[in-house]
C-alpha positions, 0 to 999 in steps of 0.5 A, a space after each residue: 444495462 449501465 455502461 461503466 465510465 472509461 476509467 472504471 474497470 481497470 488500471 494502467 499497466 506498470 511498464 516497468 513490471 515485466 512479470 505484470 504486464 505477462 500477467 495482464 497480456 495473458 488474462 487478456 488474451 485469454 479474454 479475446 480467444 474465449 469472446 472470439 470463441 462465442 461469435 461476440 464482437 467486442 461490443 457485444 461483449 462490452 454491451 453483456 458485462 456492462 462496459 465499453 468497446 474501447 475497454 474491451 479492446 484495452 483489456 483484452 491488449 493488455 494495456 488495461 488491468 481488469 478489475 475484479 468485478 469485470 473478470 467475474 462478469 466475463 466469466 459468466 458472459 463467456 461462460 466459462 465457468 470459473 476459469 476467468 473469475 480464477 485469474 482474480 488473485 494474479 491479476 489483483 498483485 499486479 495491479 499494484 506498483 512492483 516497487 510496493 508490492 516487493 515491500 509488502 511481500 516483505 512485510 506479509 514474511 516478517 515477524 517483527 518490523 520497527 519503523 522510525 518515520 521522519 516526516 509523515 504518517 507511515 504508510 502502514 498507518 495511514 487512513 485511505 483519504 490521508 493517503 489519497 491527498 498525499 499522492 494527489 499532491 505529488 510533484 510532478 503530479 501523478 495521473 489519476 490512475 496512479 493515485 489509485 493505485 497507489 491508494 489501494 497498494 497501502 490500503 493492502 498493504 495494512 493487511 500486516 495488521 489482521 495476519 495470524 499469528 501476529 507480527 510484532 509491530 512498532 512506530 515511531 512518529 514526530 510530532 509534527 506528523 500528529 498536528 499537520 492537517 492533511 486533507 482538512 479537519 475531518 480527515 485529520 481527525 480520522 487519522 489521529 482515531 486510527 492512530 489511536 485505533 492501532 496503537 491500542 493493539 497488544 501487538 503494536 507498540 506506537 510512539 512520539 518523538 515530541 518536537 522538543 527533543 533538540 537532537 536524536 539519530 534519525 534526524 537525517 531519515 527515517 528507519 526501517 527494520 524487518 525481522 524474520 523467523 529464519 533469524 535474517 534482518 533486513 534495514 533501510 535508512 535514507 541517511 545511511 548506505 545511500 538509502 539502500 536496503 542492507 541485510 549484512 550483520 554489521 550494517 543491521 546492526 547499526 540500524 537497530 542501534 539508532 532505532 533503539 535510541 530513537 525509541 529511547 528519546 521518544 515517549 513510551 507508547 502510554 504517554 504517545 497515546 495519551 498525546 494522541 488523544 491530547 492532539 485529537 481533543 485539540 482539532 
């Protein structure tokens, strides 16, 4: 049987998230009570579901998050019948930065969010290679562990976009966003195509502030506003309330009115599309 590379069944546990690494010490422990059950030795076990001791040891501690495809072959090695393939979902939420998952958690409840994104591509838009070369090139640099779970963080996190009934989305990007060409040529013009992709959704509504519109009120950070079907708001702005999410009325409201404004100056989504496409035709 293929014995997996060291760094492939799993990720390093967040040490700042206490709740995940209780989830991830718990599965493990779960794993050695029930592999110590049968007689095997860790090799063994490694040898049977096709990875390494040192793995086995890592997991079962709790220092390594297991990936999907090795509880679903522990199940069944461990024969345990369903019960450990059943730790699947816990153990892939946690496989995520808390940081990303408290906001995607936010984004999966509400029913309207508008984003202004000063710089970049916002992560909800952002293709798996454009977001792989963005955490790459981190300073200081990320460990290769962490890149990818950043990488799969955003990737779920644009689940928001398949969810029923749908959720009302709107962006607003510079730019100089579109003509950056992050990852090279290949990776640029995928970006540009779900660009295109997403902003033909009915749900969505995708916009571009041109860079000759000298000044407007998110010059000094980008925006966000989250709306949801209780009638609360939550809002964000690096350059306003020290970058801290607020959900007062007053402070909402002064976050909705620079949006507003912002997609006032910015193109209508018709001619951000068509600019888009301009952009794509030019790579």
């Amino acid at each position: 049987m293929t014995v997996h590379d060291a760094d492939e069944p799993g990720w390093g546990v967040d040490p700042g998230d206490e709740w995940g690494a209780t989830v991830v010490a718990t599965v493990g422990r779960q794993l050695k009570l029930r592999r110590e059950a049968l007689g095997l030795k860790a090799g063994e076990f490694g040898d049977a579901i096709g990875y390494g001791e040192d793995l086995v040891y890592k997991v079962e501690s709790g220092k390594r998050i297991p990936r999907p495809e090795y509880l679903d072959k522990a199940d069944k090695v461990l024969k345990a019948g369903g019960l450990i393939a059943a730790m699947k979902k816990d153990v892939e939420e946690v496989r995520y930065p808390k940081q990303v998952r408290d906001l995607a958690k936010l984004e999966a409840r509400a029913v309207e969010i508008g984003v202004y994104a000063s710089h970049g591509v916002h992560g909800l838009l952002q293709t798996e290679g454009h977001a792989r070369v963005l955490l790459e090139t981190r300073q200081p640099a990320y460990s290769q562990d962490e890149v990818e779970r950043g990488v799969a963080a955003r990737m779920a996190r644009r689940s928001v976009f398949d969810r029923s009934p749908v959720p009302s989305l709107s962006f607003v990007l510079e730019e100089a966003a579109l003509r950056r060409p992050i990852g090279g040529r290949m990776e640029w013009r995928r970006q540009l195509e779900r660009l295109l992709e997403v902003g033909q959704l009915r749900n969505v509504s995708l916009q571009v502030m041109p860079t000759g519109v000298e000044t407007h009120p998110g010059l000094d950070g980008g925006i966000e506003v989250l709306k949801f079907e209780d009638g609360t708001v939550i809002g964000r702005s690096a350059g306003a309330f020290n970058g801290r999410a607020v959900s007062a009325p007053k402070r909402v409201r002064i976050l909705e009115l620079r949006y507003g404004m912002i997609r006032a100056q910015a193109l209508t989504p018709r001619e951000s599309l068509a600019f888009v496409k301009q952009v794509l035709g030019e790579t």
